[in-house]
C-alpha positions as CSV (number, residue, x, y, z in Angstrom):
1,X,-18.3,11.9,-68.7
2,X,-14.9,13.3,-70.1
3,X,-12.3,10.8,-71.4
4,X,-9.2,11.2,-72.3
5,X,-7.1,8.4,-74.7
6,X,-3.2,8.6,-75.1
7,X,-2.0,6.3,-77.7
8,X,1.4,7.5,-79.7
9,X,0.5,5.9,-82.9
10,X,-1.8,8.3,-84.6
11,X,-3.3,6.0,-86.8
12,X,-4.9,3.7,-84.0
13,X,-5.9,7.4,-82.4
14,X,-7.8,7.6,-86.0
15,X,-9.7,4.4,-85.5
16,X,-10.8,5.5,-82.3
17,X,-12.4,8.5,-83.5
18,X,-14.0,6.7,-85.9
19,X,-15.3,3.6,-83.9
20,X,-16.5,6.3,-81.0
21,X,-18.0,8.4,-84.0
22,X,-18.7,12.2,-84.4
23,X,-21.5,12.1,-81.9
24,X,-19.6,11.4,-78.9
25,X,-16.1,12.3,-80.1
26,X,-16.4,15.3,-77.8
27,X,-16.5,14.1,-75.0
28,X,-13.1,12.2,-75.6
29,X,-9.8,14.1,-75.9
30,X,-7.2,12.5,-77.9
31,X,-3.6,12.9,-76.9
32,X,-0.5,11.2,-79.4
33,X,2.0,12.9,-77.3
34,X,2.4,11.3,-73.9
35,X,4.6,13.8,-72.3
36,X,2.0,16.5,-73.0
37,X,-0.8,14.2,-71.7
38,X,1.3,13.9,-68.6
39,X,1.4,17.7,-67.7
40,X,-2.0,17.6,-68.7
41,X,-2.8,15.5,-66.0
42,X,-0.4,17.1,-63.3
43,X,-1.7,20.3,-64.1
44,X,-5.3,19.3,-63.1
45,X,-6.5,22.2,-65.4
46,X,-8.6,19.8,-67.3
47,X,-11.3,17.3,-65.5
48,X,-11.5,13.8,-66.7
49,X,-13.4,10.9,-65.5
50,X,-11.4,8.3,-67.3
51,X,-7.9,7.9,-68.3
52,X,-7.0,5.5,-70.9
53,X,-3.2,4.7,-72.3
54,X,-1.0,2.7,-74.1
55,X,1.3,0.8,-71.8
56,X,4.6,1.6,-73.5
57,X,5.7,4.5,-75.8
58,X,8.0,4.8,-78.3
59,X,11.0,7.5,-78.5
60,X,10.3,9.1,-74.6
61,X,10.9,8.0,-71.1
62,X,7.4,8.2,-70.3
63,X,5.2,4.6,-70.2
64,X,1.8,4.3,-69.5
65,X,2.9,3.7,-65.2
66,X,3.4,7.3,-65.4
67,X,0.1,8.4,-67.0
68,X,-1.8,6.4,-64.4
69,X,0.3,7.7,-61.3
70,X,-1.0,11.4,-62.5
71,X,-4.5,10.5,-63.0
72,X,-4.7,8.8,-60.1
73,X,-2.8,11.8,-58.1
74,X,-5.8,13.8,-59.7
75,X,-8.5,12.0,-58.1
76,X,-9.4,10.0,-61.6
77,X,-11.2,7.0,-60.3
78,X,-11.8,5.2,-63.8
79,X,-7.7,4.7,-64.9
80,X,-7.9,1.6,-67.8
81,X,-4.2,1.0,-69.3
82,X,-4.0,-0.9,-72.9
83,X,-1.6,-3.8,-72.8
84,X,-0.4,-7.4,-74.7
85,X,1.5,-8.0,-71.5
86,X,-0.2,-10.6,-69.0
87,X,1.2,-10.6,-66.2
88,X,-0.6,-9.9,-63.3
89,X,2.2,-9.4,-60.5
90,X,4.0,-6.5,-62.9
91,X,0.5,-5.6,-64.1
92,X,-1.1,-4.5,-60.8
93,X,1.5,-2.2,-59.6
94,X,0.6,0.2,-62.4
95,X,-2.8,2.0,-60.0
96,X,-5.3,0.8,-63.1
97,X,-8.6,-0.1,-62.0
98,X,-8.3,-2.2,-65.2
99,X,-7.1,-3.6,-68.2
100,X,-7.7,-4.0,-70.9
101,X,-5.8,-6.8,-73.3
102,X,-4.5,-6.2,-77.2
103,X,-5.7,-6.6,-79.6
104,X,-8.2,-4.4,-79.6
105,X,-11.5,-5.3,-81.3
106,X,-14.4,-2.7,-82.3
107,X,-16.4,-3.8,-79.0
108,X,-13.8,-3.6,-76.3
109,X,-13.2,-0.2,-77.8
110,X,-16.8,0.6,-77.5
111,X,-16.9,-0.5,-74.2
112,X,-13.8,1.5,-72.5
113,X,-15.4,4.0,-74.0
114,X,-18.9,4.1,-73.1
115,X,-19.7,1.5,-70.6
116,X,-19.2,2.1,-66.7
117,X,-15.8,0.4,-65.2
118,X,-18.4,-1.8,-63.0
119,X,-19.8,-3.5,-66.5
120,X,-16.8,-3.8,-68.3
121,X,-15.6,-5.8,-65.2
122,X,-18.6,-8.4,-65.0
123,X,-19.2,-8.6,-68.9
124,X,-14.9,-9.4,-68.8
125,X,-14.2,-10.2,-64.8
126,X,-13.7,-14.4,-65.2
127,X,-10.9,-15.1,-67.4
128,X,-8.0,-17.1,-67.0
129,X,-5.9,-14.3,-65.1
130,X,-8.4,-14.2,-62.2
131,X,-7.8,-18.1,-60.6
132,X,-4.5,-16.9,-60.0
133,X,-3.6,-16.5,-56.4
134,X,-1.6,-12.8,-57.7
135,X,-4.6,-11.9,-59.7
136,X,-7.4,-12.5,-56.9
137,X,-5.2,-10.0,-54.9
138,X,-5.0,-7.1,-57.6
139,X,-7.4,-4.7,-57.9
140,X,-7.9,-4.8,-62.0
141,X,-9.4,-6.7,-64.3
142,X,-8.1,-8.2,-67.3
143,X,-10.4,-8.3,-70.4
């Protein structure tokens, strides 16, 4: 499985690579510059499985909305967007299949990583977003 991670702060690009390790850090493309990762994506030169981004970024009118849109467009089934915002209404117009909520511990970074979108879900599917009446109509999962 390919994966590729956008994040604009290159430092928490750094931890990934070292939580995910040398081992498995080729299978995982690391992107800091969102509009790049963008034509990336709308190119469809390079196959990815999963798509995971930042929500917002700094300095550039591209968000995290956008990055999903183009995987999605590319047939990515596994699109996971990183977010402190909880609001499921906004959140479930974005075409994630799930999200994941900052901060960010060594485990859930493990997990978007490695583990298949149907495990993250039941290890992280009942929390206090899904007995909302919006969230039981969305089609993500907040962890």
């Amino acid at each position: 499985m390919k994966t590729l991670i956008i994040d604009d702060d290159i430092n928490v690009l750094e931890c990934y690579k070292n939580i995910i390790g040398s081992d498995h850090v080729s299978l995982v493309d690391f992107m800091d510059n969102p509009k790049t990762a963008l034509e990336i994506l709308q190119s469809g030169n390079k196959i990815y499985n999963r798509v995971i981004s930042e929500m917002f970024f700094e300095n550039v009118n591209i968000n995290g909305f956008d990055i999903l849109n183009a995987a999605r467009r590319q047939n990515i089934s596994e699109r996971i967007i990183l977010t402190s915002i909880s609001n499921p209404v906004i959140n479930r117009l974005t075409n994630a299949t799930l999200f994941i909520r900052k901060p960010l511990t060594k485990r859930k970074i493990e997990m978007i990583v490695y583990d298949p979108i149907e495990e993250i879900s039941r290890a992280f599917g009942k929390n206090e977003f899904s007995k909302t009446p919006a969230f039981s109509m969305a089609k993500s999962v907040f962890i």
